[in-house]
C-alpha positions as CSV (number, residue, x, y, z in Angstrom):
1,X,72.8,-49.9,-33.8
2,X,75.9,-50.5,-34.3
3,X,78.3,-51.4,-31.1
4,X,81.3,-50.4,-32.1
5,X,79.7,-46.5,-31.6
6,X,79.0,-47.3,-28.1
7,X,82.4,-48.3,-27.1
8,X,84.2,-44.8,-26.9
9,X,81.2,-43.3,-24.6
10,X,81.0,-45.9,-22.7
11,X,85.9,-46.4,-22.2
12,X,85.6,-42.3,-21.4
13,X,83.0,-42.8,-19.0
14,X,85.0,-45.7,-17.5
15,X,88.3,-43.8,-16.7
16,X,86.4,-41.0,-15.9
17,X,84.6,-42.7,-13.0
18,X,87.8,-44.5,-11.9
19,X,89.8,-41.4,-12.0
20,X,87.2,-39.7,-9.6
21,X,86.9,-43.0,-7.5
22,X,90.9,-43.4,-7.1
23,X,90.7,-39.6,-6.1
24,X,88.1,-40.3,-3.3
25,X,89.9,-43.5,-2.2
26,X,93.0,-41.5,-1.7
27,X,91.6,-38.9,0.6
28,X,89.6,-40.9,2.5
29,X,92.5,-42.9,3.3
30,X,94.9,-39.7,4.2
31,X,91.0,-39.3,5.9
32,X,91.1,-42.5,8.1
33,X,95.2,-42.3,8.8
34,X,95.7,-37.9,9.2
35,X,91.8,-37.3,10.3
36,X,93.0,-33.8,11.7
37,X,93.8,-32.4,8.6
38,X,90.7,-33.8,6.6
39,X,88.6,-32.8,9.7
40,X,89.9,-29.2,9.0
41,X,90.3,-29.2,5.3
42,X,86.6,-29.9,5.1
43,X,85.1,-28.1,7.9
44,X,84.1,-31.4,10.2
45,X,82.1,-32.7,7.1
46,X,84.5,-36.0,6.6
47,X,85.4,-37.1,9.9
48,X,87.7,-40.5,10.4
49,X,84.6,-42.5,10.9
50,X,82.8,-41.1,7.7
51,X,86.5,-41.5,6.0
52,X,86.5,-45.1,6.6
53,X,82.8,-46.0,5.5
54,X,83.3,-44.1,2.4
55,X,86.7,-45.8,2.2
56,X,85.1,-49.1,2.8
57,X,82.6,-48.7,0.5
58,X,84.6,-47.7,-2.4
59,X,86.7,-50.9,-2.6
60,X,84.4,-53.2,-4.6
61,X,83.4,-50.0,-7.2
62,X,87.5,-49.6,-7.5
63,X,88.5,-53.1,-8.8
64,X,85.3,-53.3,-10.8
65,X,85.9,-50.1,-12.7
66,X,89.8,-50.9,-12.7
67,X,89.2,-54.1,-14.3
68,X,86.8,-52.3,-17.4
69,X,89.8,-50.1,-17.7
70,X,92.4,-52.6,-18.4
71,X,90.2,-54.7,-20.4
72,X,89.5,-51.6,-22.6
73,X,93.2,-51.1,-23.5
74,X,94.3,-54.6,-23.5
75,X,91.4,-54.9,-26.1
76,X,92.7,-52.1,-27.8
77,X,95.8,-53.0,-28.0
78,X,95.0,-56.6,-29.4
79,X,92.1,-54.6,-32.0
80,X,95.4,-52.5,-33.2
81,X,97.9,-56.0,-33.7
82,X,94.8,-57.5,-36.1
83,X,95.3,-56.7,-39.4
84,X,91.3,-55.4,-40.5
């Protein structure tokens, strides 16, 4: 099989996890600093504490998937300068 068919799946799935990941790090850091709000927005569900484990925990997943994503398009930027 041939690699170059894996890449695409594999770039979307990438941003697609880091766009979702940047969304939950941003509310549950509006969660931690404005609880009151996120308290009522989500019926009790996300409390501060819950905010900042979920906060906490999404740190290492964030530079991880942020890093794949700027390797992708630096690599695809350098694949487009090389003449094939």
């Amino acid at each position: 099989m041939n690699t170059m068919n894996i890449i695409p799946p594999v770039q979307t799935l990438t941003h697609v996890l880091l766009a979702i990941v940047s969304i939950l790090f941003i509310l549950t850091g509006f969660g931690i600093s404005n609880y009151q709000t996120i308290e009522a927005l989500t019926g009790g569900t996300l409390s501060k504490l819950t905010s900042f484990q979920i906060h906490s925990n999404l740190i290492l997943p964030f530079i991880v998937l942020l890093i794949a994503h700027i390797g992708f398009t630096i690599g695809k930027k350098i694949k487009k300068k090389k003449p094939s």
